[in-house]
C-alpha positions in Angstrom: -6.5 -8.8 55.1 -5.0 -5.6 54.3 -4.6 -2.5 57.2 -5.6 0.7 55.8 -3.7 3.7 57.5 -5.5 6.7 59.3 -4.8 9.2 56.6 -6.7 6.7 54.0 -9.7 5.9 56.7 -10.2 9.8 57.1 -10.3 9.9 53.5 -12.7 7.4 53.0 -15.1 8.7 56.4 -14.8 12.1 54.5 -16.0 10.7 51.0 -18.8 8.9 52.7 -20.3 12.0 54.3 -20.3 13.5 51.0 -22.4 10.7 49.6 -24.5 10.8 52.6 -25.3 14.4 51.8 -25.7 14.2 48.2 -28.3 10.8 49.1 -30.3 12.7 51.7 -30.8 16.1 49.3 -31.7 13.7 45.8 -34.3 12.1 48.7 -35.6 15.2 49.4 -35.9 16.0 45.8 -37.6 13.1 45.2 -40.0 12.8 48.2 -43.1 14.1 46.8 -43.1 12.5 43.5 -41.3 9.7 43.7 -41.1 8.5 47.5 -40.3 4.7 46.7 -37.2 6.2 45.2 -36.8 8.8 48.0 -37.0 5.9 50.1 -34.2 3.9 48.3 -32.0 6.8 48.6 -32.4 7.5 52.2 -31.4 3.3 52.9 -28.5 3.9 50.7 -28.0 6.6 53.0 -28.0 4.8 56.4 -26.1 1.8 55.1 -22.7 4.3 54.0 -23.0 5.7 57.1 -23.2 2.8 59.1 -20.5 1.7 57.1 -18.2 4.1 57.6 -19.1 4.9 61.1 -20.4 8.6 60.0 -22.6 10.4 62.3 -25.7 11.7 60.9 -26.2 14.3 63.5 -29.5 16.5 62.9 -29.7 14.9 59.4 -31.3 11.8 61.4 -34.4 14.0 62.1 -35.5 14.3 58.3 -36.7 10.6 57.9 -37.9 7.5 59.7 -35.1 5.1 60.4 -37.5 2.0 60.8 -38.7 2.2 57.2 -36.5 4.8 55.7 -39.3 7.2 54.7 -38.2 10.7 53.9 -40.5 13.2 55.8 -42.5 15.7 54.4 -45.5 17.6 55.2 -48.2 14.3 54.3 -45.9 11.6 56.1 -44.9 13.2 59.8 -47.1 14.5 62.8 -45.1 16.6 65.0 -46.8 16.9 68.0 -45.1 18.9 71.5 -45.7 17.1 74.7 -44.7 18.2 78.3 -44.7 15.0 79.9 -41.8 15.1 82.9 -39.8 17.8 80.7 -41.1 19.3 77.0 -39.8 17.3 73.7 -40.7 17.1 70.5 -42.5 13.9 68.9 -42.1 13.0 65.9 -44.7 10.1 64.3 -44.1 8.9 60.7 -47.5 8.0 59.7 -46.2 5.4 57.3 -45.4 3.0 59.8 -45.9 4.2 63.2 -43.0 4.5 64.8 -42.5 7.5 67.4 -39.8 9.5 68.1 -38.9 11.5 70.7 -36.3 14.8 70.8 -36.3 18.0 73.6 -36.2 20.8 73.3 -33.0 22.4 73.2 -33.7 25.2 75.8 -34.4 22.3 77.8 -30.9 21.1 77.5 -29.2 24.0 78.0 -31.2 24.9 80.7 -30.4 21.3 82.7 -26.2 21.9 81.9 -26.6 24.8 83.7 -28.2 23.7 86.6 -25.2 20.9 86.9 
């Protein structure tokens, strides 16, 4: 097996989240019409970035990552829940599966407090 350098695996991290980008935005050109294809994409997507160990950041919040479907307006509920502190939840209504962000006042809020 062949080491590859730090230079080259910078390179190749920085190529990937290129690819991740361009995936994600042909997804969310595709969404409405197409969203098999849209779904393809975004799997493509997670799979590079796995790959390459590239974080997705806020990008994570635009589709589901149990069945890779690319959110729009007729496949999400957003709903705002206070339960022991406010967050945002996030229900793709293709398969079901929740997700659960706060709010960022919230956080800022708590790192001051500490």
């Amino acid at each position: 097996m062949v080491r590859i350098g730090k230079r080259e695996k910078e390179h190749q991290r920085k190529v990937a989240s290129e690819r991740v980008d361009v995936l994600l935005s042909l997804a969310e050109k595709f969404a409405k019409d197409r969203p098999e294809r849209a779904r393809r994409y975004v799997e493509l997507a997670w799979e590079i970035a796995k790959k390459h160990r590239v974080r997705l950041g806020k990008r994570k919040r635009r589709f589901c990552r149990k069945c890779f479907t690319y959110w729009t307006a007729g496949t999400l509920r957003v709903r705002l829940v206070h339960n022991p502190y406010p967050m945002v939840v996030y229900r793709c209504l293709v398969c079901g599966e929740e997700y659960r962000f706060p709010y960022v006042r919230e956080k800022k809020m708590r790192a001051k407090k500490s």
